[in-house]
CHARMM internal coordinates of N, CA and C (Angstrom, degrees):
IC EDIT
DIST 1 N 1 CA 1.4431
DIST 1 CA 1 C 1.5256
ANGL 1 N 1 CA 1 C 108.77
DIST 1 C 2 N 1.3202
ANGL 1 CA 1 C 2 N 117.37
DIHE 1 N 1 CA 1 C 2 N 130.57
DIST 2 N 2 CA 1.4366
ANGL 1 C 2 N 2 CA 124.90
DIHE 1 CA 1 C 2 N 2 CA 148.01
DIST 2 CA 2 C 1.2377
ANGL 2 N 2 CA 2 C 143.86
DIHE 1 C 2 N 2 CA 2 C -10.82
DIST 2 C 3 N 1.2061
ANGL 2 CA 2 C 3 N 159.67
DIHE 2 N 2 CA 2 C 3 N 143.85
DIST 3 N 3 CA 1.6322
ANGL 2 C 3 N 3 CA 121.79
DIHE 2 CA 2 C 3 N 3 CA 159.51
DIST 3 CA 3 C 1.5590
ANGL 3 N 3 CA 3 C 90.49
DIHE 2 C 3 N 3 CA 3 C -150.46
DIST 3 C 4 N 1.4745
ANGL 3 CA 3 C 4 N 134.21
DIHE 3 N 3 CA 3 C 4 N 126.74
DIST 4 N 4 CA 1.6711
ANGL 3 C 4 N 4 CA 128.85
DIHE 3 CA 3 C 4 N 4 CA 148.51
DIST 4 CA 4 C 1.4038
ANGL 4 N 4 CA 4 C 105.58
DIHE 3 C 4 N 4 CA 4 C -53.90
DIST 4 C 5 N 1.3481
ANGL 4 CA 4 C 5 N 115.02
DIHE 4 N 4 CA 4 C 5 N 128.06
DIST 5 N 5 CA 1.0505
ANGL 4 C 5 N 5 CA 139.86
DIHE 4 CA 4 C 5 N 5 CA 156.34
DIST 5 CA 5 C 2.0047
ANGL 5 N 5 CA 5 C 125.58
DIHE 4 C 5 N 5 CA 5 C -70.01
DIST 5 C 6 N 1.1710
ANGL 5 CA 5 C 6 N 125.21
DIHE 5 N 5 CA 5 C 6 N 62.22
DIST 6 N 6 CA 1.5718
ANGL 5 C 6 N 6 CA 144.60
DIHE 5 CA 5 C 6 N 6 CA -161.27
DIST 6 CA 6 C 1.2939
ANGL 6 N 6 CA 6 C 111.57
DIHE 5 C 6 N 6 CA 6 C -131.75
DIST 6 C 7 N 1.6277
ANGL 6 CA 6 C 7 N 106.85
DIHE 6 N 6 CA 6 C 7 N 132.16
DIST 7 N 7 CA 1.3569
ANGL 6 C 7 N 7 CA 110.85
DIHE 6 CA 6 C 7 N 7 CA 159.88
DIST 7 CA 7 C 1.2760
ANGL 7 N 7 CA 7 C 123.55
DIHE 6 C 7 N 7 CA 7 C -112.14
DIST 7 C 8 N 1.4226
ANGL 7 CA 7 C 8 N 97.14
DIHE 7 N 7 CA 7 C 8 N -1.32
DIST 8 N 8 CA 1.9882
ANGL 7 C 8 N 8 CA 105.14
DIHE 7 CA 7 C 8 N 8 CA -163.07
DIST 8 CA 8 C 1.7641
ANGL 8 N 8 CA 8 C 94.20
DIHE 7 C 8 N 8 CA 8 C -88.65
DIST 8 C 9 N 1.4264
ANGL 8 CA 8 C 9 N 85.02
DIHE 8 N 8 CA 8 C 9 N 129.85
DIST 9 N 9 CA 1.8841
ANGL 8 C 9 N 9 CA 97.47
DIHE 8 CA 8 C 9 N 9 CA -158.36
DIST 9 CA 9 C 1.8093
ANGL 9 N 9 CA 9 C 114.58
DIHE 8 C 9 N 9 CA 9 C -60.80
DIST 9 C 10 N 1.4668
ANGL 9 CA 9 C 10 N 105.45
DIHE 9 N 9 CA 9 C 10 N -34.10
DIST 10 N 10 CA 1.5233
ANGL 9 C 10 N 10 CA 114.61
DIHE 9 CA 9 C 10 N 10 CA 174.86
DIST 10 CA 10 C 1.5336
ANGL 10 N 10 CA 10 C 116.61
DIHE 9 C 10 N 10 CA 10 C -68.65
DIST 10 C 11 N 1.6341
ANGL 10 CA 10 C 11 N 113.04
DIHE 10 N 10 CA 10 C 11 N -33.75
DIST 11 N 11 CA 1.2981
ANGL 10 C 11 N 11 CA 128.62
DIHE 10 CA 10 C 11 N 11 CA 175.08
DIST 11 CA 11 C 1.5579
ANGL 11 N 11 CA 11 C 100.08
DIHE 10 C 11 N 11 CA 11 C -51.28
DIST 11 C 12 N 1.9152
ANGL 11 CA 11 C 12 N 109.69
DIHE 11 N 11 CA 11 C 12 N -61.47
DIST 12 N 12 CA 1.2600
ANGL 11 C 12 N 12 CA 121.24
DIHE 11 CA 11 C 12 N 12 CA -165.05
DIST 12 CA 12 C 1.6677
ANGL 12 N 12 CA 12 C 110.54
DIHE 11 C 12 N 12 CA 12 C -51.53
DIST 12 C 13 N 1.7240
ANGL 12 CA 12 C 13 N 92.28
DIHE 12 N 12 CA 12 C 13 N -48.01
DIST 13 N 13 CA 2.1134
ANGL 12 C 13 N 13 CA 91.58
DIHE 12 CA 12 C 13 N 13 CA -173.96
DIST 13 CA 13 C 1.9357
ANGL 13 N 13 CA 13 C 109.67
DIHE 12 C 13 N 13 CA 13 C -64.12
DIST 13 C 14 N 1.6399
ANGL 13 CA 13 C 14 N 99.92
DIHE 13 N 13 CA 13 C 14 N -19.13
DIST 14 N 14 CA 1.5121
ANGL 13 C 14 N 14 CA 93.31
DIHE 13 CA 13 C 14 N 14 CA -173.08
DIST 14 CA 14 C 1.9327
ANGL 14 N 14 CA 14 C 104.81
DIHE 13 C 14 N 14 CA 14 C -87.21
DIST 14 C 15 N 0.9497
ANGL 14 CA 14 C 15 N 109.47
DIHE 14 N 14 CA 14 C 15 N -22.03
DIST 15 N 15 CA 1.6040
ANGL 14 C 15 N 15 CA 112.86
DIHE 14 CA 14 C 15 N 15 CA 176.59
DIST 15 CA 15 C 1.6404
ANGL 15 N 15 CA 15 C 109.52
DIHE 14 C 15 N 15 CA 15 C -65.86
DIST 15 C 16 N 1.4809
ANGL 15 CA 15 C 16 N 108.47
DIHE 15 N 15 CA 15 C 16 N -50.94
DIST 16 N 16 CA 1.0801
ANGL 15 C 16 N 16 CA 124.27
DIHE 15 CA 15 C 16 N 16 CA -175.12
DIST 16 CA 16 C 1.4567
ANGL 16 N 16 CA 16 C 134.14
DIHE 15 C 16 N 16 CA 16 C -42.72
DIST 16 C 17 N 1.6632
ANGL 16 CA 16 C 17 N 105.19
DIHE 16 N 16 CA 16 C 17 N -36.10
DIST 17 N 17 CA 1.2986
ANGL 16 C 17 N 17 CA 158.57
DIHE 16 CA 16 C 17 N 17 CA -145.59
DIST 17 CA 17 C 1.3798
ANGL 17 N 17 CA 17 C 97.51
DIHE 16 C 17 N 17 CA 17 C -125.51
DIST 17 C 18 N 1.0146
ANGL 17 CA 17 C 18 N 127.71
DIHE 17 N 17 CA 17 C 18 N 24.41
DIST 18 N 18 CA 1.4177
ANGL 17 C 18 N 18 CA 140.82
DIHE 17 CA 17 C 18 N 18 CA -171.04
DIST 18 CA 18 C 1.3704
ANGL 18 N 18 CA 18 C 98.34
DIHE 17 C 18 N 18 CA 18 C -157.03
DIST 18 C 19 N 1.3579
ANGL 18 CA 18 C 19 N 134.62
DIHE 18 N 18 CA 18 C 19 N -26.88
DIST 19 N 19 CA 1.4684
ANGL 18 C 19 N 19 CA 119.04
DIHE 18 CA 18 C 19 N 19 CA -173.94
DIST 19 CA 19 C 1.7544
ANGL 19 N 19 CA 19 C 117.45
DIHE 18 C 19 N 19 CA 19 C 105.20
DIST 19 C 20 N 1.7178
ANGL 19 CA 19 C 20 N 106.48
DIHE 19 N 19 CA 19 C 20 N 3.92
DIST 20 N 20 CA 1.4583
ANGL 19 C 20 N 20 CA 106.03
DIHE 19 CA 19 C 20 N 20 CA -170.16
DIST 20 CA 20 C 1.5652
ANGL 20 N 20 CA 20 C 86.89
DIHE 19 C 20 N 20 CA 20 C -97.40
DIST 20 C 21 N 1.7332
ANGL 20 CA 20 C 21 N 90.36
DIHE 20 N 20 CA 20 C 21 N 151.39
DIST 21 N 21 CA 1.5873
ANGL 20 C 21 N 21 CA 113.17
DIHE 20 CA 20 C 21 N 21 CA 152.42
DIST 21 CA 21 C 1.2619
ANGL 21 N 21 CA 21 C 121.54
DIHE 20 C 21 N 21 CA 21 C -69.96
DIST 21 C 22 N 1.1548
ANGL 21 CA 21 C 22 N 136.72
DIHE 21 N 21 CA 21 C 22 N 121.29
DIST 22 N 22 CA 1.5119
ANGL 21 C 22 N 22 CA 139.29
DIHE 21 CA 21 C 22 N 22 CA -172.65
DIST 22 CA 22 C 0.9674
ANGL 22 N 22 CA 22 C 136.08
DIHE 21 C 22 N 22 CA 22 C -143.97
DIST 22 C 23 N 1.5730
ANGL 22 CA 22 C 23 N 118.88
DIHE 22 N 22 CA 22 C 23 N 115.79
DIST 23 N 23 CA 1.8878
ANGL 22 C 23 N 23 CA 135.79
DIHE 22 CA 22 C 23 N 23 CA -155.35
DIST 23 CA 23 C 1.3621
ANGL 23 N 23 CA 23 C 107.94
DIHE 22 C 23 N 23 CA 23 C -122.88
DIST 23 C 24 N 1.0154
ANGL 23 CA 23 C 24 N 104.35
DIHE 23 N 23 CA 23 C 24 N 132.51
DIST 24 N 24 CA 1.5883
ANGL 23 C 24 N 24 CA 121.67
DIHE 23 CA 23 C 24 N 24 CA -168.69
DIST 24 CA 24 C 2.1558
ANGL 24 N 24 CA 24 C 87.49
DIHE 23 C 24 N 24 CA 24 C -84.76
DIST 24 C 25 N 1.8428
ANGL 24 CA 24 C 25 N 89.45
DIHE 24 N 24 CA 24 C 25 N 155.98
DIST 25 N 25 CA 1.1931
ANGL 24 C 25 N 25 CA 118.48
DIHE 24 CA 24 C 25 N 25 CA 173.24
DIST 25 CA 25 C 2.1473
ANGL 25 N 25 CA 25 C 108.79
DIHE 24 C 25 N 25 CA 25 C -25.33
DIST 25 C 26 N 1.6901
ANGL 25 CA 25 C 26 N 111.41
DIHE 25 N 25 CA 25 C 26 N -41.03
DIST 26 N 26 CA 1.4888
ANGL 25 C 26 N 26 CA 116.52
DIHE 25 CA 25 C 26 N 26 CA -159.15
DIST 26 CA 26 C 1.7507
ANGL 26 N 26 CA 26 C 90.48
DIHE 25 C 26 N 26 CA 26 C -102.35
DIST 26 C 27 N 1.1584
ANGL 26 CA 26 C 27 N 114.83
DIHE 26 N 26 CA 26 C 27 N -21.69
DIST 27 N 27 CA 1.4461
ANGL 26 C 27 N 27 CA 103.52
DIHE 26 CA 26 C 27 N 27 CA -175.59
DIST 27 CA 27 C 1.8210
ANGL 27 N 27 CA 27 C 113.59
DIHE 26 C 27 N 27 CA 27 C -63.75
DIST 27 C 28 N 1.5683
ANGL 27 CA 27 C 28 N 116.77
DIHE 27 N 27 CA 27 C 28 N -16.34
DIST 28 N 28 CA 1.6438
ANGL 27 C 28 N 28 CA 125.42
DIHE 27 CA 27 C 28 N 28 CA -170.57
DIST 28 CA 28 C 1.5394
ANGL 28 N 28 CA 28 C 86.83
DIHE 27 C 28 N 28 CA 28 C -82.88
DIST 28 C 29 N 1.3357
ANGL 28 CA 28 C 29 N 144.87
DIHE 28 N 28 CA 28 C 29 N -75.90
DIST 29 N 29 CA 1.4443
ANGL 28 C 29 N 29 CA 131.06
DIHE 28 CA 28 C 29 N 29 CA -179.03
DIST 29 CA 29 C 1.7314
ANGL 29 N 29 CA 29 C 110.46
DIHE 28 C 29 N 29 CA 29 C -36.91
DIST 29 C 30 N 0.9785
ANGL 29 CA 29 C 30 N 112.94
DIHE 29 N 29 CA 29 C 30 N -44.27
DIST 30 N 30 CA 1.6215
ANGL 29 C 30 N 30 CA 122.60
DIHE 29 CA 29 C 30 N 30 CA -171.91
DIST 30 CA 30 C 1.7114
ANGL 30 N 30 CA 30 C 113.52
DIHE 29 C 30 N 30 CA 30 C -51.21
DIST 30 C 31 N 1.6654
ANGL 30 CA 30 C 31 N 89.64
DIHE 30 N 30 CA 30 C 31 N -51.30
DIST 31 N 31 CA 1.2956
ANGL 30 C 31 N 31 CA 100.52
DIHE 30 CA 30 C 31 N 31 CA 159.04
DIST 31 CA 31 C 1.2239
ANGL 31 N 31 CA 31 C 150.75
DIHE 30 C 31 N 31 CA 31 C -10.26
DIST 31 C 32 N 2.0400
ANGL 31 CA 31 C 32 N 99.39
DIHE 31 N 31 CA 31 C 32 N -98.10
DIST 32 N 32 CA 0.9439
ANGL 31 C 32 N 32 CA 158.24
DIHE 31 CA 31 C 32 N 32 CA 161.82
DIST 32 CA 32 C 1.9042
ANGL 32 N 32 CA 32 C 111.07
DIHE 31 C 32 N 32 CA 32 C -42.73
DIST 32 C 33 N 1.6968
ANGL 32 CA 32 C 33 N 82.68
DIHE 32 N 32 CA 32 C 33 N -40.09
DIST 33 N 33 CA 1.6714
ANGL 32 C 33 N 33 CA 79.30
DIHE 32 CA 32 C 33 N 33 CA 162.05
DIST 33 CA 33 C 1.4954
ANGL 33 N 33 CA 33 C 124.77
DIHE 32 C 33 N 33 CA 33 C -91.60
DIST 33 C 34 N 0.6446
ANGL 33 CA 33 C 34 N 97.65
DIHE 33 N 33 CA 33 C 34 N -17.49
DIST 34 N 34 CA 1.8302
ANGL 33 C 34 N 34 CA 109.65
DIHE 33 CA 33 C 34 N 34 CA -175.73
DIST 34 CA 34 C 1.7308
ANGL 34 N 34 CA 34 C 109.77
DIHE 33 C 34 N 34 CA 34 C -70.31
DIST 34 C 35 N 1.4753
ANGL 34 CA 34 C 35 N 93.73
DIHE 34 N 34 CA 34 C 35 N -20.43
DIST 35 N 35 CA 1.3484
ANGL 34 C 35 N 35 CA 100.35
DIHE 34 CA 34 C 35 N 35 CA -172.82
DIST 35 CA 35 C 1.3983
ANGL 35 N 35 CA 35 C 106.94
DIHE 34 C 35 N 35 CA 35 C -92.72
DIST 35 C 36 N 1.2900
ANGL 35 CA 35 C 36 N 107.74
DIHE 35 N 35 CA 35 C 36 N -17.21
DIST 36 N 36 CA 1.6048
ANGL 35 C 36 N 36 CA 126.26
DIHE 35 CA 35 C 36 N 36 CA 170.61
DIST 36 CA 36 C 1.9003
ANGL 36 N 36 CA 36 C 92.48
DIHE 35 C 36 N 36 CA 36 C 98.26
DIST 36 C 37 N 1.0332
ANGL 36 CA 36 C 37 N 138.50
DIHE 36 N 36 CA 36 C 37 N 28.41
DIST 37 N 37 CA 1.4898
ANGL 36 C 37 N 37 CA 146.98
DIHE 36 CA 36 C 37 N 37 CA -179.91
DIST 37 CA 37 C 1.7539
ANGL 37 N 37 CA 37 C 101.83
DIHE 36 C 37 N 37 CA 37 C -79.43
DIST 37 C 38 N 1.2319
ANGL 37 CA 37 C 38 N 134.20
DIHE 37 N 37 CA 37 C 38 N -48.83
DIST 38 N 38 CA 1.0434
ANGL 37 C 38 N 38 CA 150.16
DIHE 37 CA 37 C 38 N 38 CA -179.40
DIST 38 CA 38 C 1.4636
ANGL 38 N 38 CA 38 C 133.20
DIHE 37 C 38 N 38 CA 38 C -137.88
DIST 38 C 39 N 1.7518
ANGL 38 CA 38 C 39 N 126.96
DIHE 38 N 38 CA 38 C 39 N 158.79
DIST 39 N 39 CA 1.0594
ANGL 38 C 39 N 39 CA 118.20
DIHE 38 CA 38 C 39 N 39 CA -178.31
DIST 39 CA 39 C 1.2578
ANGL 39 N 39 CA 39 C 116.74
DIHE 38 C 39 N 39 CA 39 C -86.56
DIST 39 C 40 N 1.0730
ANGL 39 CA 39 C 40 N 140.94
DIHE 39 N 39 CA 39 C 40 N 115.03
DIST 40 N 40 CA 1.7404
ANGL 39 C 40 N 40 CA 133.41
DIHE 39 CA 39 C 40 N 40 CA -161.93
DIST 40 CA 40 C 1.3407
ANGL 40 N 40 CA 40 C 103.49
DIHE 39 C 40 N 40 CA 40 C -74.71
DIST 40 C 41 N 1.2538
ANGL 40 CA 40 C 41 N 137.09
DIHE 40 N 40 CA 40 C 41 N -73.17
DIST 41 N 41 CA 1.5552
ANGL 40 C 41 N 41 CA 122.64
DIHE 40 CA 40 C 41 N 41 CA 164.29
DIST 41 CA 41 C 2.0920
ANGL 41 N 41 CA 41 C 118.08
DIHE 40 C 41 N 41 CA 41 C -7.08
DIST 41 C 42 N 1.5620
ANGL 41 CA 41 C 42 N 96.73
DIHE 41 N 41 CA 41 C 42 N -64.21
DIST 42 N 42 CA 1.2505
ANGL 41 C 42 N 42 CA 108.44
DIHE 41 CA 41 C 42 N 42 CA -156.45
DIST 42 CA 42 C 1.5690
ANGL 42 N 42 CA 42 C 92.25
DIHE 41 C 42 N 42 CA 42 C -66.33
DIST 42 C 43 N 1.5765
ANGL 42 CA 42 C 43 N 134.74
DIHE 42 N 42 CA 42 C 43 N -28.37
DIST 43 N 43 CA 1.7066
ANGL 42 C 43 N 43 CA 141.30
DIHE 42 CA 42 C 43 N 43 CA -167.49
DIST 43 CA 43 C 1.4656
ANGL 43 N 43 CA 43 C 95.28
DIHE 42 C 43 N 43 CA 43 C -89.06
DIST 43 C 44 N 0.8787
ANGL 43 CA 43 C 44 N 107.18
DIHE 43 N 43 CA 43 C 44 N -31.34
DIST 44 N 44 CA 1.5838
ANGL 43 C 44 N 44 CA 113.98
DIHE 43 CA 43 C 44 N 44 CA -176.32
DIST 44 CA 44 C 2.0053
ANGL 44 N 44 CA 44 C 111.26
DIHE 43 C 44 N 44 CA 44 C -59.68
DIST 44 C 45 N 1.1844
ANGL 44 CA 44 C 45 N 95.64
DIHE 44 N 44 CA 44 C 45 N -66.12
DIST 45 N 45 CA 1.9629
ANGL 44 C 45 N 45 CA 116.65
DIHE 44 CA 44 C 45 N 45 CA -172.89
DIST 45 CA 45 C 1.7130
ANGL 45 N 45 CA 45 C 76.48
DIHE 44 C 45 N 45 CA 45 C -52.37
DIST 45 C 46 N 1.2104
ANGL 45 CA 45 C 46 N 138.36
DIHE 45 N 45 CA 45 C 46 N -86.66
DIST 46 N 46 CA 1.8685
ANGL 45 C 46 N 46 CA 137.73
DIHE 45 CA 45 C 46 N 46 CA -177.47
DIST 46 CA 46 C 0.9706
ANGL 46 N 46 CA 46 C 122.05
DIHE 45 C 46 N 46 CA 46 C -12.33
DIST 46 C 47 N 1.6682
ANGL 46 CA 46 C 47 N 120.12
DIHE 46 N 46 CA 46 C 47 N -62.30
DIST 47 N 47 CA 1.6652
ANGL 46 C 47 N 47 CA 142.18
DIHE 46 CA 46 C 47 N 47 CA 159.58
DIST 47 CA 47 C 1.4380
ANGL 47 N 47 CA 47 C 99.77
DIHE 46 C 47 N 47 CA 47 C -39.62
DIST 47 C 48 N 1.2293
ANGL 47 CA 47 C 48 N 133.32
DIHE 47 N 47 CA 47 C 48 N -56.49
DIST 48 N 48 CA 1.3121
ANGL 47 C 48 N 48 CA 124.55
DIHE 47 CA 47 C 48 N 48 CA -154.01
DIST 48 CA 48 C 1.7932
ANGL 48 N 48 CA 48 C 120.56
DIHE 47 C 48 N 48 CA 48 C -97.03
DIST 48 C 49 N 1.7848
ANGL 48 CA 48 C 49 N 95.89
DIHE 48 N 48 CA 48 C 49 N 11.24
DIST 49 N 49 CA 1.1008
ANGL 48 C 49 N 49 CA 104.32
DIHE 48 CA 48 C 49 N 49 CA 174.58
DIST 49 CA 49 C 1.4073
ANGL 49 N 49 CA 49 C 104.72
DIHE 48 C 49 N 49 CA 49 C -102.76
DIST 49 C 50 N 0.9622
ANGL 49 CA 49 C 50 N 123.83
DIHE 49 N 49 CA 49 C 50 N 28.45
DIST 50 N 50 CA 2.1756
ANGL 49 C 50 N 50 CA 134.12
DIHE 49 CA 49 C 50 N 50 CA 175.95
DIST 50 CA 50 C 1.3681
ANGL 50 N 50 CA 50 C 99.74
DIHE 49 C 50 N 50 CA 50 C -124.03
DIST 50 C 51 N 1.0451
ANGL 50 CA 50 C 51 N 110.01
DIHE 50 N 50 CA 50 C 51 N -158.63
DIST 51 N 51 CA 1.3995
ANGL 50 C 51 N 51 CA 140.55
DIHE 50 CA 50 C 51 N 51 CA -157.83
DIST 51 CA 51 C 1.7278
ANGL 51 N 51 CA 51 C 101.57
DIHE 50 C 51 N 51 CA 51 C -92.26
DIST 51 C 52 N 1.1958
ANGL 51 CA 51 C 52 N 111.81
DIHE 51 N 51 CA 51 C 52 N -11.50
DIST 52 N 52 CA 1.6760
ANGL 51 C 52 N 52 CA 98.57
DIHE 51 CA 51 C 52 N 52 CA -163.73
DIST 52 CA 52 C 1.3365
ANGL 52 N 52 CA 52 C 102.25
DIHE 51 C 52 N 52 CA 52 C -90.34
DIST 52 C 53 N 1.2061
ANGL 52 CA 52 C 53 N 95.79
DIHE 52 N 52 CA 52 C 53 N 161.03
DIST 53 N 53 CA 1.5000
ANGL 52 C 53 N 53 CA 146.16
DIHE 52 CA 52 C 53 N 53 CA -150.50
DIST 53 CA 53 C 1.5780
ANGL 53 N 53 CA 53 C 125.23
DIHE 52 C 53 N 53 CA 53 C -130.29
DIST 53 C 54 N 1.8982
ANGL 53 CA 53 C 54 N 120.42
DIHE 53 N 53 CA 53 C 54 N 89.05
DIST 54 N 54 CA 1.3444
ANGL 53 C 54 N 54 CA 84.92
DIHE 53 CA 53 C 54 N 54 CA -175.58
DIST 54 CA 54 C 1.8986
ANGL 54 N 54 CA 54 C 88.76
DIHE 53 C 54 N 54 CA 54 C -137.38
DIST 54 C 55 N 1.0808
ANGL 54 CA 54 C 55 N 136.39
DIHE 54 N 54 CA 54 C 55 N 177.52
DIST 55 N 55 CA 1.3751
ANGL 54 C 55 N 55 CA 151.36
DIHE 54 CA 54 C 55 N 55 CA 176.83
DIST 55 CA 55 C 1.5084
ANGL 55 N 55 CA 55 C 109.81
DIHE 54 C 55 N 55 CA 55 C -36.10
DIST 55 C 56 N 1.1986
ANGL 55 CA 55 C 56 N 150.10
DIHE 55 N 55 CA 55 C 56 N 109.16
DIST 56 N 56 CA 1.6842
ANGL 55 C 56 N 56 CA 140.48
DIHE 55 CA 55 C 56 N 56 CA 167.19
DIST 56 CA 56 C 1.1751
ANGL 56 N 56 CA 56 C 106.61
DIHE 55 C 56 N 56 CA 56 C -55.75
DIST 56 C 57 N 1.3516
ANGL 56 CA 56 C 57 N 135.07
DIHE 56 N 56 CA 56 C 57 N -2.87
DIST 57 N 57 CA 1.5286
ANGL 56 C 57 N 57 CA 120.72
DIHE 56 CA 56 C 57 N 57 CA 157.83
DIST 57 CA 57 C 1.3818
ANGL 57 N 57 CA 57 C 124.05
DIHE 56 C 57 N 57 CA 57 C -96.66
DIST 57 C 58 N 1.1580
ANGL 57 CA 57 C 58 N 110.55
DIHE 57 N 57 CA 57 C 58 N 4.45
DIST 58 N 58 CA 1.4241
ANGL 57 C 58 N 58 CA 121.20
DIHE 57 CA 57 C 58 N 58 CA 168.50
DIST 58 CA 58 C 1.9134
ANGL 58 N 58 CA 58 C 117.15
DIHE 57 C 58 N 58 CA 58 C -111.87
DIST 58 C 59 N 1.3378
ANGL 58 CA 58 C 59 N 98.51
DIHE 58 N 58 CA 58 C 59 N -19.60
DIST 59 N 59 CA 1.1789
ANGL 58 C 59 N 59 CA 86.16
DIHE 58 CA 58 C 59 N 59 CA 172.31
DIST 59 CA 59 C 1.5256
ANGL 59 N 59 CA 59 C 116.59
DIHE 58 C 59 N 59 CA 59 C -87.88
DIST 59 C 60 N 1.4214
ANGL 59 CA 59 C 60 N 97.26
DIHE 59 N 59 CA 59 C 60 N -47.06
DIST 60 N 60 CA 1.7913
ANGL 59 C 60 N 60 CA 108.80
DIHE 59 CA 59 C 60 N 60 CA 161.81
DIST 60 CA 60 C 1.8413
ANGL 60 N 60 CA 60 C 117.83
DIHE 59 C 60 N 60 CA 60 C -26.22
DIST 60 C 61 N 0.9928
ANGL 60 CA 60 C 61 N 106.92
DIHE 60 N 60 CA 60 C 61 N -31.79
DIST 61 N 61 CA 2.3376
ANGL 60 C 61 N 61 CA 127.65
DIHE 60 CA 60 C 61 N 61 CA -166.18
DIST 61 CA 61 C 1.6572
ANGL 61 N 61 CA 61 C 69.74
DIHE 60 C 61 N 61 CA 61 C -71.44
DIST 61 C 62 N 1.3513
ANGL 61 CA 61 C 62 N 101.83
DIHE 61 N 61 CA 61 C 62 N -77.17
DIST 62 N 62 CA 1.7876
ANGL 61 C 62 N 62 CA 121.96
DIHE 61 CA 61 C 62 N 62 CA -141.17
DIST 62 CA 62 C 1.6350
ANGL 62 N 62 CA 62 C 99.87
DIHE 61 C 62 N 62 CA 62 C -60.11
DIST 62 C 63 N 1.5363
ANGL 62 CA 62 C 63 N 117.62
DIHE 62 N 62 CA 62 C 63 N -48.42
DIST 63 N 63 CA 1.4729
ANGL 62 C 63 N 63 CA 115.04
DIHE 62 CA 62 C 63 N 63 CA 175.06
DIST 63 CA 63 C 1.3973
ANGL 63 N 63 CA 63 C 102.39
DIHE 62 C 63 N 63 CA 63 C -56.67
DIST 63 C 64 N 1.0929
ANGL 63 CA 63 C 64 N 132.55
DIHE 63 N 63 CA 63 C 64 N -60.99
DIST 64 N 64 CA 1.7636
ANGL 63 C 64 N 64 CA 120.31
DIHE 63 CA 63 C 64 N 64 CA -162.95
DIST 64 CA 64 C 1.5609
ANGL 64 N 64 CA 64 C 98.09
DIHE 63 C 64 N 64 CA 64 C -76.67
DIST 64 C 65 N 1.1028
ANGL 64 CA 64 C 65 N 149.49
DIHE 64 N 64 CA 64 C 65 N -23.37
DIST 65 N 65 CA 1.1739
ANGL 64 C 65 N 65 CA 156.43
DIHE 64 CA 64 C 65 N 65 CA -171.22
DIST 65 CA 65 C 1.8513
ANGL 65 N 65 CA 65 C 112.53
DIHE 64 C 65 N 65 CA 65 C -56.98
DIST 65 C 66 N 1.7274
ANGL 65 CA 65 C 66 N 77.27
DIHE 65 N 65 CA 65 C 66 N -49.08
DIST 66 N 66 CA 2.1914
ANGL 65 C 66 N 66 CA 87.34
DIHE 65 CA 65 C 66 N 66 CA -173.42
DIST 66 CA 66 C 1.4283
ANGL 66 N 66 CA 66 C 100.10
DIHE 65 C 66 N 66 CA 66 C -96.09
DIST 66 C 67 N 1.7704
ANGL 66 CA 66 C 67 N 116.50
DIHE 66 N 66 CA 66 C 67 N -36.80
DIST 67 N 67 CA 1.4814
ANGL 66 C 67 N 67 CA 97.95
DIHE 66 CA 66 C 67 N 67 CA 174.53
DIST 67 CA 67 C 1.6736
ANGL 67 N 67 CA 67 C 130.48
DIHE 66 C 67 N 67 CA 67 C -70.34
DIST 67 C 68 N 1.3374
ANGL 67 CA 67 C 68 N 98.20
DIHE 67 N 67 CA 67 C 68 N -4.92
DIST 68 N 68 CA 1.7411
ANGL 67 C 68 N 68 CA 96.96
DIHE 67 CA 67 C 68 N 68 CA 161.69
DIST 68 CA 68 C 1.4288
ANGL 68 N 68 CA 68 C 99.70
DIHE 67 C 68 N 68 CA 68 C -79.58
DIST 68 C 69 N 1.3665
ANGL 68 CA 68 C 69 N 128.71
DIHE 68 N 68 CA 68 C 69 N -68.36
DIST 69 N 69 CA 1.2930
ANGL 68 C 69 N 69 CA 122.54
DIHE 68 CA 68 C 69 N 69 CA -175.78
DIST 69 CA 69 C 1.4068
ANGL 69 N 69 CA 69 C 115.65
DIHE 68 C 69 N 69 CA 69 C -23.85
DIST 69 C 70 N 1.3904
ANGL 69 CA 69 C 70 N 113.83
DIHE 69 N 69 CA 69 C 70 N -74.07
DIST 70 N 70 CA 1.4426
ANGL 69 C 70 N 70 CA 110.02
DIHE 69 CA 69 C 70 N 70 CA -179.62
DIST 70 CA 70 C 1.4133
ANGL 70 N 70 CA 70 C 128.32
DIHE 69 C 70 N 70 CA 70 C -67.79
DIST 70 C 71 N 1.5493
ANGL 70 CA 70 C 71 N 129.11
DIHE 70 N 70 CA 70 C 71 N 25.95
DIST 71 N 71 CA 1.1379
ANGL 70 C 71 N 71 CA 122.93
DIHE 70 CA 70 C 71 N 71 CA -169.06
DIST 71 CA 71 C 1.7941
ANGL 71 N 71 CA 71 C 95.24
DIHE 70 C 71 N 71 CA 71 C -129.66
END
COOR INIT
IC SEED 1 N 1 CA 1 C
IC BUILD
């Protein structure tokens, strides 16, 4: 499957609204980990040394999410 790659929220409702699958900037680590490809914690601390930008209630899910996993 496909997926647009978008975080800009009007972009997201107009893609959406079109029929596309659509993953924000944190959903490709999310991924990638799920698939067991990477450590999401460890892609995460990297990601957050740029410019990005994503919701504290979504990162908050994903931080407690992998640090139970990995503990």
């Amino acid at each position: 499957m496909y997926r647009c790659l978008m975080d800009d929220r009007a972009g997201v409702r107009a893609a959406r609204r079109k029929g596309l699958a659509v993953t924000g900037t944190i959903g490709i680590p999310e991924e990638a980990a799920r698939q067991g490809q990477l450590d999401f914690l460890d892609a995460f601390a990297r990601l957050r040394q740029t410019n990005f930008y994503c919701l504290q209630m979504i990162v908050d899910r994903l931080l407690a999410k992998y640090a139970k996993e990995k503990s």
